[in-house]
C-alpha positions as CSV (number, residue, x, y, z in Angstrom):
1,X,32.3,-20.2,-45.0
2,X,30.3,-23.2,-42.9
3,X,26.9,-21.6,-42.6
4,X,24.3,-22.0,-40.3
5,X,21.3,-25.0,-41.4
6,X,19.2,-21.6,-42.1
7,X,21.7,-20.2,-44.2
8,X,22.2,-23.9,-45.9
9,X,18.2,-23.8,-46.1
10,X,18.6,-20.7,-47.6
11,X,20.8,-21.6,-50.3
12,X,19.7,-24.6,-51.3
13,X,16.3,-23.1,-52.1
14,X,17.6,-20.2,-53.9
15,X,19.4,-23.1,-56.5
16,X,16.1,-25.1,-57.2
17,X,14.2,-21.9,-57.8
18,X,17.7,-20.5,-59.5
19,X,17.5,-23.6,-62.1
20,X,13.7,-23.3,-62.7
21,X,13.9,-19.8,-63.5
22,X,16.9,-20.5,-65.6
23,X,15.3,-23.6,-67.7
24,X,12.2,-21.0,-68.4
25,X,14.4,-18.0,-69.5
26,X,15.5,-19.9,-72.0
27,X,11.9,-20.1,-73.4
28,X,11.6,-16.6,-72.5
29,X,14.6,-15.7,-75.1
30,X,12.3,-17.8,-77.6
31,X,8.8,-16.1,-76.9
32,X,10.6,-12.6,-77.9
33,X,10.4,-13.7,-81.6
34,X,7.7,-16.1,-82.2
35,X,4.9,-14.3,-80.7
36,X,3.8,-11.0,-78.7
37,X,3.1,-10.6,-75.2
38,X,5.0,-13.1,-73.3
39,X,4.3,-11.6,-69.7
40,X,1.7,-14.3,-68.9
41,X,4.6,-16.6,-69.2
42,X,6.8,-14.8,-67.4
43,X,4.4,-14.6,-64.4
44,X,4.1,-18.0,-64.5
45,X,7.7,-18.5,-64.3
46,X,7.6,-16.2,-61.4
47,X,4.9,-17.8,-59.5
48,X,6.3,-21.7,-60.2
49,X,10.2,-20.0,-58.8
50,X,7.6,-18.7,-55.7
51,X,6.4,-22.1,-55.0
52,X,9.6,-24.0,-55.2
53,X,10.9,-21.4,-51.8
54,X,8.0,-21.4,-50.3
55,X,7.7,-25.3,-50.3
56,X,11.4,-25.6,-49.4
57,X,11.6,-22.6,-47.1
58,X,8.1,-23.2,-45.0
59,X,9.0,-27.1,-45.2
60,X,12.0,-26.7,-43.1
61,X,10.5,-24.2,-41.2
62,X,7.2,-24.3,-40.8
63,X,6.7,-21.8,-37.5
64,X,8.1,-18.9,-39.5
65,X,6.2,-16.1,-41.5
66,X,6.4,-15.7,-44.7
67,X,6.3,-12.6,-47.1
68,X,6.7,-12.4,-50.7
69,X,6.0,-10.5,-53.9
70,X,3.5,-13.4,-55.5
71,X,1.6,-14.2,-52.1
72,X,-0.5,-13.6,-49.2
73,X,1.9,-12.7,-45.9
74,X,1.7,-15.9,-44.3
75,X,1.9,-15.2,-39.9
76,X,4.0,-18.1,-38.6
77,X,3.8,-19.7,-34.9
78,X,6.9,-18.7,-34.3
79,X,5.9,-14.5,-34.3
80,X,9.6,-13.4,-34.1
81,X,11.1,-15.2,-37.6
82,X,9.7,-14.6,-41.3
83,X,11.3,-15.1,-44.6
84,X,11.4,-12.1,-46.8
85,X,11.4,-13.6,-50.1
86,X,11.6,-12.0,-54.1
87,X,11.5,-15.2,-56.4
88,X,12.3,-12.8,-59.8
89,X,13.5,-9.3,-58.8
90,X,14.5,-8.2,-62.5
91,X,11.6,-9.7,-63.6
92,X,11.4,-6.9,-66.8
93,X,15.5,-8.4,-67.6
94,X,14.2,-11.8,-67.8
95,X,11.0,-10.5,-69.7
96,X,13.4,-9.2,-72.4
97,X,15.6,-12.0,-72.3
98,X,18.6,-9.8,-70.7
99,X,20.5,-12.3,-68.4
100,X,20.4,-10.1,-64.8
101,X,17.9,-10.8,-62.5
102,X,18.4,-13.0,-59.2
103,X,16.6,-15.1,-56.7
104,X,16.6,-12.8,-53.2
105,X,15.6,-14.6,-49.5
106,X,16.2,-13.1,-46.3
107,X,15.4,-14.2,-43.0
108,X,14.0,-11.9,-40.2
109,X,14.8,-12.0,-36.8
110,X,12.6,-9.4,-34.0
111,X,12.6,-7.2,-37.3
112,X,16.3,-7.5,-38.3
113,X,17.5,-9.6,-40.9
114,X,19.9,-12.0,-40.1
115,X,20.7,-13.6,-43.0
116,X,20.3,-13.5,-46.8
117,X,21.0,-14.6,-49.8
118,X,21.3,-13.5,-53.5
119,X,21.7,-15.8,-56.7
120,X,22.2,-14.7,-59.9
121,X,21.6,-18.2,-61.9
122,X,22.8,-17.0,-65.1
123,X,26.4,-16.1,-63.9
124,X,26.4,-18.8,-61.0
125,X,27.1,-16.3,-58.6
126,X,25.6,-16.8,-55.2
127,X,25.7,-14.2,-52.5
128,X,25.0,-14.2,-48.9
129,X,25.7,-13.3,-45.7
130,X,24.9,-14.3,-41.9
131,X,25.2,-11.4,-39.1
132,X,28.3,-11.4,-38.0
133,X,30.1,-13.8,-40.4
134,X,30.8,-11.5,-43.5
135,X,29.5,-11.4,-46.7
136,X,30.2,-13.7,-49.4
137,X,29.7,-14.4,-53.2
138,X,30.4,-18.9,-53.6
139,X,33.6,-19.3,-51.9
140,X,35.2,-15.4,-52.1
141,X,34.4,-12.7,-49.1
142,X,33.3,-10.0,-50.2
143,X,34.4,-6.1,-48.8
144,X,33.2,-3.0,-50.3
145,X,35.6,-1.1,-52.7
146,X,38.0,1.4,-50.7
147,X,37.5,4.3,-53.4
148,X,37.3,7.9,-51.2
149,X,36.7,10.2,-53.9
150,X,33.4,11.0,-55.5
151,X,35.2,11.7,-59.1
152,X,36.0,8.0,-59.4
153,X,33.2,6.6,-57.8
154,X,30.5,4.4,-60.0
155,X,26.7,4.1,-58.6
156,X,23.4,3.0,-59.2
157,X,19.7,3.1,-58.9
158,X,16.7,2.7,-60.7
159,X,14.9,5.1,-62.4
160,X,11.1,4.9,-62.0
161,X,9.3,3.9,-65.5
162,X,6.0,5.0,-67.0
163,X,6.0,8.3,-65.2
164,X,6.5,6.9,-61.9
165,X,5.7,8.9,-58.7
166,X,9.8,9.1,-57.7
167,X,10.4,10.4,-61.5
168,X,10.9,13.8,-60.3
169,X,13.3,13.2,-57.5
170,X,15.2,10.4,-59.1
171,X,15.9,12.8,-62.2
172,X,17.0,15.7,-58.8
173,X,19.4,12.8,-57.4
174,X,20.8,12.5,-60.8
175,X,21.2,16.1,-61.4
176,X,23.0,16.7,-58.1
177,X,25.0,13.5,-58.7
178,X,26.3,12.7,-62.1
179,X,28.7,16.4,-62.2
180,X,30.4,14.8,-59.0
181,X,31.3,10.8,-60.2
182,X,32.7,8.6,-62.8
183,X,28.7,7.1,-63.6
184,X,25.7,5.7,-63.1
185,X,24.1,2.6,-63.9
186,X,21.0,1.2,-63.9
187,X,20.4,-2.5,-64.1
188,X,17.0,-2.8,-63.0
189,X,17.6,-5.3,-60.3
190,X,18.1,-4.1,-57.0
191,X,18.9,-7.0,-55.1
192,X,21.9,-7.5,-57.2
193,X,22.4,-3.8,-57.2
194,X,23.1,-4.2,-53.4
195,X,25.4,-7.5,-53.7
196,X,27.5,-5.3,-56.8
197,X,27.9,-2.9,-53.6
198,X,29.1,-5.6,-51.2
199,X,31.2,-7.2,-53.8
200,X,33.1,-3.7,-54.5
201,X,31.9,-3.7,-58.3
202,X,29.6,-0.4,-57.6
203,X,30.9,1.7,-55.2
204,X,27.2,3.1,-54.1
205,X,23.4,3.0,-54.7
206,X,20.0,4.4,-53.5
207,X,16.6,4.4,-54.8
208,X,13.6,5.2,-54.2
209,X,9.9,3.3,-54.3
210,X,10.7,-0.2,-53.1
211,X,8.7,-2.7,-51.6
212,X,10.6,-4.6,-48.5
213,X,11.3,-7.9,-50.8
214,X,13.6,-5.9,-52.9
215,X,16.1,-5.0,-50.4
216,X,15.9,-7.5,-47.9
217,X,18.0,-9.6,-49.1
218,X,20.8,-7.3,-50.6
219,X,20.7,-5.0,-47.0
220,X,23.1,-7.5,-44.9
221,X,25.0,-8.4,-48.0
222,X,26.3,-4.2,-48.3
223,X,26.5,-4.3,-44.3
224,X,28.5,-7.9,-43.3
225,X,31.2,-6.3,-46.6
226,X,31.7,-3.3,-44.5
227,X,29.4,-0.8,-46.2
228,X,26.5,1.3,-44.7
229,X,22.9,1.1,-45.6
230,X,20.7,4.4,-44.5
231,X,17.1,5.3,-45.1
232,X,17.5,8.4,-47.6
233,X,15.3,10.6,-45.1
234,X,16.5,10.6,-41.6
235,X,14.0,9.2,-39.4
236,X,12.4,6.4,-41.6
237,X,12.4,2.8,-41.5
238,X,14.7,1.6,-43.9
239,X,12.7,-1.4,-44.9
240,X,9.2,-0.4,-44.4
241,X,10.4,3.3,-46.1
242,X,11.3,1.3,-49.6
243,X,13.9,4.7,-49.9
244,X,17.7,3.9,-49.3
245,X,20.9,4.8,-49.4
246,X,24.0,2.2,-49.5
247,X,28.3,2.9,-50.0
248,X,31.2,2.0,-48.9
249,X,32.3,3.9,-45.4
250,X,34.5,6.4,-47.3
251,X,32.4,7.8,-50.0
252,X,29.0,7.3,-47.8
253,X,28.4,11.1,-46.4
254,X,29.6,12.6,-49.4
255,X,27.1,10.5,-51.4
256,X,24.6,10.7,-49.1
257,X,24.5,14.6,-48.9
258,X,24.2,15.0,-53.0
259,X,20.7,12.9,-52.3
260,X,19.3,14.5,-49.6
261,X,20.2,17.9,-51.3
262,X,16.9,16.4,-53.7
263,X,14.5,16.3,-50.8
């Protein structure tokens, strides 16, 4: 697919910040067994990936807004555009030296995103999408898998930690849920969770507790492949809500109804 310069922008930032992450999981891997408590380093890792977008996203476009995990929202001259950016999401993954966790950027448009992209560094896999043009991972379009029955269906979500506020529902959803498919997994990215759902490898996913950088960029992806993306409670925003609810068109209601059976 010839891109848009955005999209090309896009990309290209998502590889520098891509390889710097990669060179400092390696180190990661290391810190596991020579010495406790490697989270400062892995912040740091985070922050450097953070300033490696912004530097390449804001230089190309400096009129836009910005808004990331690491940072103060930035407002840009041009009020109607603003990159949406997660530099780690997966960040506990990469803590632990487990190789899934991706670099997510979307662009916003009058409060739609219009295009995003998804890099996984340690398989090489890059997904992203423009409205309109389909959804791609490197040179393959992407379509959400066809399966219609809930029986054979795989999903996935996260499942708050620590005794997190969703706990309770989540552990409803998967009540509801796991009797009526073939599993659920739970990766603990959801950026990627999204692009598995436009690539056809999951069939759905929801969650709940997100902030707007998580799904930004995996949102189009699940859309421009032919799936639907919902808030889980009629009504909400789905970015601002952090809740959602994203499957290909023939399992979608009957997914969507064992969820909101746990509200």
């Amino acid at each position: 697919m010839q891109g848009s310069a955005n999209l090309n922008i896009m990309i290209k930032a998502a590889r520098s910040a891509g390889r710097s992450l990669a060179k400092d999981f390696r180190e990661v891997e290391n810190l596991q067994v020579s010495m406790k408590g490697p989270g400062d380093f892995v912040s740091k890792a985070d922050l450097a990936a953070e300033e490696i977008l912004k530097e390449e996203l804001l230089g190309a476009r400096a009129n836009y807004g910005w808004m990331a995990e690491e940072s103060d929202e930035i407002d840009g001259e041009d009020p109607t555009r603003r990159w949406i950016v997660d530099p780690l999401d997966g960040t506990t993954n990469f803590l632990h030296g487990m190789p899934h966790w991706a670099v997510s950027i979307a662009l916003e448009h009058k409060g739609e995103i219009v295009a995003s992209v998804v890099y996984d560094p340690a398989k090489d896999e890059m997904f992203f999408a423009e409205k309109g043009q389909g959804a791609w991972m490197n040179d393959q379009r992407l379509r959400v898998s066809g399966r219609n029955r809930m029986i054979e269906s795989v999903f996935a979500t996260g499942v708050p930690f620590a005794g997190g506020k969703y706990l309770p529902a989540t552990l409803k959803d998967l009540a509801n849920l796991m009797p009526q498919c073939a599993g659920v997994r739970r990766w603990g990215a959801a950026a990627l969770d999204l692009a598995y759902v436009a690539a056809g490898r999951y069939d759905g996913y929801w969650e709940r507790g997100l902030n707007i950088w998580d799904i930004a960029g995996g949102v189009l992806l699940v859309r421009e492949a032919g799936g639907f993306v919902e808030p889980i409670r009629d009504g909400q925003n789905l970015l601002e809500s952090g809740q959602l609810i994203a499957a290909n068109p023939e399992i979608f209601d009957q997914f969507a109804k064992a969820l909101r059976e746990s509200e």
